[in-house]
N, C-alpha and C positions, 0 to 999 in steps of 0.2 A: 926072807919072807915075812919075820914078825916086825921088822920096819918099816916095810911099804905096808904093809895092814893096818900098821898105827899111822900111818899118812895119808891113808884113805879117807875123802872128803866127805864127815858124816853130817854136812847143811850145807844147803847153798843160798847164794846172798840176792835175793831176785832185784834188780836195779828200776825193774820199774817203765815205765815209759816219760816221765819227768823228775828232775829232782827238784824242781820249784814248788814248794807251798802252797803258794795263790794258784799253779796248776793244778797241785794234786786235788783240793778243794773241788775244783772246777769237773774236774776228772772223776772225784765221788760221788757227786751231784750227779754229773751225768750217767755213768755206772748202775750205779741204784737205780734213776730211772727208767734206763734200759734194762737193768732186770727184771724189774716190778712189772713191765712191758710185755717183756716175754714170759715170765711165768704164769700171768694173768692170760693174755692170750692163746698159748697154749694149752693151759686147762681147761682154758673158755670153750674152744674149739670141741678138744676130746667130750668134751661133754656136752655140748650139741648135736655132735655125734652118735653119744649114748642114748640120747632121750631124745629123740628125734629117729622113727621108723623109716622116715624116707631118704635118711644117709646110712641106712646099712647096706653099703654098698662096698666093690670093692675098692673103687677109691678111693673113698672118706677111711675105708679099714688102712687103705695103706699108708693114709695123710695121718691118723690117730700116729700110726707107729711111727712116720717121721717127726710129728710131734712131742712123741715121747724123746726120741735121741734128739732131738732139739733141748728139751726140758732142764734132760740129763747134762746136756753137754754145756750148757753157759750154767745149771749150778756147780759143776765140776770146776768153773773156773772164775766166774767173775766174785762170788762169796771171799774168796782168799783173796783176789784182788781190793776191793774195796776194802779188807781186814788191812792191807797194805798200804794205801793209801792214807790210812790212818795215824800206822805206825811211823813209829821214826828207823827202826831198823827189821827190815823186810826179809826175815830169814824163814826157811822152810826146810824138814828135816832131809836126808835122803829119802828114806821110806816114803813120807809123803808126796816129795817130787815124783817118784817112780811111780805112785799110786795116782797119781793126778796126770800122769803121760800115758797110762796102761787105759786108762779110762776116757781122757780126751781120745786118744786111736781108736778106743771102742766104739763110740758114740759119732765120731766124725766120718769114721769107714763104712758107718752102719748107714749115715745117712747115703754116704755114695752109693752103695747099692741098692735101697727104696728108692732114691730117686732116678737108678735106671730099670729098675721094677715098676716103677709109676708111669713110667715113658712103654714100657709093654703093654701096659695095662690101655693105655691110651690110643696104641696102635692099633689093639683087638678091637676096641670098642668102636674105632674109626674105620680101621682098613676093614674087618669081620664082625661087620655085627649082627650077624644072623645066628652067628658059632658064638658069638661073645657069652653067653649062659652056662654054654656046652663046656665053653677052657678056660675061665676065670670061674671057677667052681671054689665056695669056700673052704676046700681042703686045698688046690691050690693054689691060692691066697695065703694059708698058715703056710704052706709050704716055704712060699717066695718069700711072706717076711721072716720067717726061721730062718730061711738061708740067706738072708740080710745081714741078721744080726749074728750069726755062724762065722762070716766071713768078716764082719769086723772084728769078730773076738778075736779069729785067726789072723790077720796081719795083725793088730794090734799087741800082739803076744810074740811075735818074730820082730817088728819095730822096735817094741822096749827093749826084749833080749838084745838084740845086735846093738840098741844106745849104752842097756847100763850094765851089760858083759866087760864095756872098758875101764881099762884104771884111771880117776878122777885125783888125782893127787896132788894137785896144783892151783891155781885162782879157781874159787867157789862162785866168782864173781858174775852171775848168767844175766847177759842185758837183754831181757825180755819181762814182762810181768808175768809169765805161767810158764811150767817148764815143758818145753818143746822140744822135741828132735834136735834140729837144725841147732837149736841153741845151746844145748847139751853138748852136743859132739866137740863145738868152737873149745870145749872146756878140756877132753878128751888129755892126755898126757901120753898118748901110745898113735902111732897111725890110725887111721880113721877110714880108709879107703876101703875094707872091706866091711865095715857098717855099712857107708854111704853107699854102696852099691845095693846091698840087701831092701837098704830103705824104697832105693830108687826101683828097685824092681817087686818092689808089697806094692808102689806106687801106681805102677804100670797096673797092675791087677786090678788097683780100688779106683785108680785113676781113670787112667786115660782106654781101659776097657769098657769101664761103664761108660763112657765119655761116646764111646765107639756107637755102640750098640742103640744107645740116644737119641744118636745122630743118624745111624740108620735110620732108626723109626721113627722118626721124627720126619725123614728123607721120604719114607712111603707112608707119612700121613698127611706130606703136603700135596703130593703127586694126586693120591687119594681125594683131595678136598678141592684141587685145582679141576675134577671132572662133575664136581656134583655141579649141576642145572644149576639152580637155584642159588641166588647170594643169598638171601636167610640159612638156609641150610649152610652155604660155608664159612658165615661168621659165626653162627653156633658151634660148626666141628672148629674151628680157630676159637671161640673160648672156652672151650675147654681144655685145650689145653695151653692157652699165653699165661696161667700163672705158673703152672708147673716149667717151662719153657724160661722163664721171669727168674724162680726159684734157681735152676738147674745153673742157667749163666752166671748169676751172683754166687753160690758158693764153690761149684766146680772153678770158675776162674781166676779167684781169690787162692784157691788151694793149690790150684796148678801152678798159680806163681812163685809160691812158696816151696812147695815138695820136686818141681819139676824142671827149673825153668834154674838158670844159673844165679849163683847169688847175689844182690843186689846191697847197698847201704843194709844197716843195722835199722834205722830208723823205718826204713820204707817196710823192711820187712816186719818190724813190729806194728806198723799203720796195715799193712796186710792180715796181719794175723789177728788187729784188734777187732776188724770188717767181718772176718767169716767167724773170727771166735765170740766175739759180744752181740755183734749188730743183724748175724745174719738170723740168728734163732730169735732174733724180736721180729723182724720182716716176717718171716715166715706165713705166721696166723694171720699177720696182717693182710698178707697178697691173697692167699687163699678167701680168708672170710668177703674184704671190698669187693674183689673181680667172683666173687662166686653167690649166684643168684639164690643157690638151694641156702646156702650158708644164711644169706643174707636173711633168708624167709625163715629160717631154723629158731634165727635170732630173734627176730618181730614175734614171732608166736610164743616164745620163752617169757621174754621179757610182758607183750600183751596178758599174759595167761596168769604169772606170778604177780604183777605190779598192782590190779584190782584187788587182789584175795589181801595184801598189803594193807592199802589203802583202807580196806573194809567196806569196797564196791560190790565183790563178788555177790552171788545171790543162794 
């Protein structure tokens, strides 16, 4: 027992997505400005939403909170990366690895569930909106995103457990740029089939049920939109919800390919994982704010309102 404990893997060697120079350059540049992207946008938003009385609503409440695990979730991971990109030798301790997978599952499970919390929210508003006041009441709204973020804690706490329960005693060596599941396990020195299973079925739960439910409501808010009279009216109930819809398909699909779907090239799955782990939390603000009209009006009166008193127009 005290030899396999001394052979216990206490760093792993993250390999990165290039080992080319002139890429990784390429790779920090880009990086940085995808995070500058999204942590700008993000905050941009939540705070249009603060100081702005006619987005205290409950969708804007539940887009704040997918913005926050947006936030959370690319500084959790692209900061170490661009550290990396840096460096000549890309080591990360256990502890940190495990902190940094406990937290990406937090943050990524959290989104799954607002985003089929936001798909409810859309179907009252659509299919019931005379009740719409009556059942999306802001106690049920804390509700629904408490039990968002409840349920990512919880798978995210059963995923880690079942990755780093195994003994790691062998190559440190993990080809991905941030420490994941899937990539972890590849590292595993004991069978792996009862993790994998565990994994696959936290999966099912944050996955392919939110996924479900979605898709139902999604199902009776086309139905819904296909009877109203009027095409003004049903391109208004169709934008309201095509960026959530926009949202829901690029990170659900990226993730399903990953967590659900059988394993494919190292490469393909790291180009997967770069999509929903870097690129999707910069989308985000962006789809919401361009496709959303109240946002768009949040913003002109922000900006018209600050930029005189600036100036020294104001009166």
């Amino acid at each position: 027992m005290r030899e396999a404990n001394q052979t216990q893997v206490a760093e792993f060697l993250l390999l990165g997505i290039s080992d080319d120079p002139h890429t990784q350059d390429l790779l920090f540049i880009l990086f940085l400005c995808v995070y500058l992207v999204t942590v700008l946008g993000n905050l941009l938003l939540m705070s249009l939403v603060h100081v702005d009385s006619r987005l205290h609503t409950p969708m804007y409440f539940f887009l704040c909170n997918l913005s926050l695990a947006d936030l959370c979730f690319s500084t959790n991971i692209v900061p170490q990366a661009l550290v990396h990109l840096l460096s000549r030798k890309k080591v990360i301790s256990f502890t940190r690895c495990a902190a940094q997978l406990f937290f990406f599952l937090i943050f990524g499970c959290t989104q799954c569930a607002l985003l089929a919390v936001m798909s409810y929210d859309r179907y009252v508003a659509i299919c019931n909106p005379l009740h719409y006041p009556s059942i999306m009441t802001w106690k049920m709204c804390v509700q629904l995103a408490t039990g968002s973020w409840t349920s990512g804690i919880l798978v995210s706490v059963v995923d880690t457990i079942f990755t780093l329960r195994l003994p790691y005693r062998g190559s440190n060596n993990i080809a991905h740029f941030f420490c994941e599941a899937p990539a972890l396990l590849i590292l595993a020195t004991t069978d792996t089939h009862t993790s994998k299973m565990a994994i696959f079925l936290m999966g099912v739960v944050i996955l392919l049920i939110p996924v479900s439910l979605i898709m139902l409501s999604y199902g009776c808010i086309i139905v819904t939109i296909i009877k109203i009279n009027s095409a003004a009216g049903r391109l208004k109930a169709f934008s309201t919800c095509g960026s959530h819809l926009i949202v829901v398909i690029l990170f659900y699909g990226s993730a399903i390919i990953t967590y659900m779907t059988p394993k494919s090239s190292k490469e393909q799955e790291k180009l997967v994982s770069l999509f929903y782990a870097v690129v999707t939390p910069m989308l985000n603000p962006l789809i919401y704010s361009l496709r959303n009209k109240d946002m768009k009006e949040a913003l002109r009166k922000v900006t018209t309102r600050n930029f005189p008193c600036r100036l020294g127009l104001s009166h």
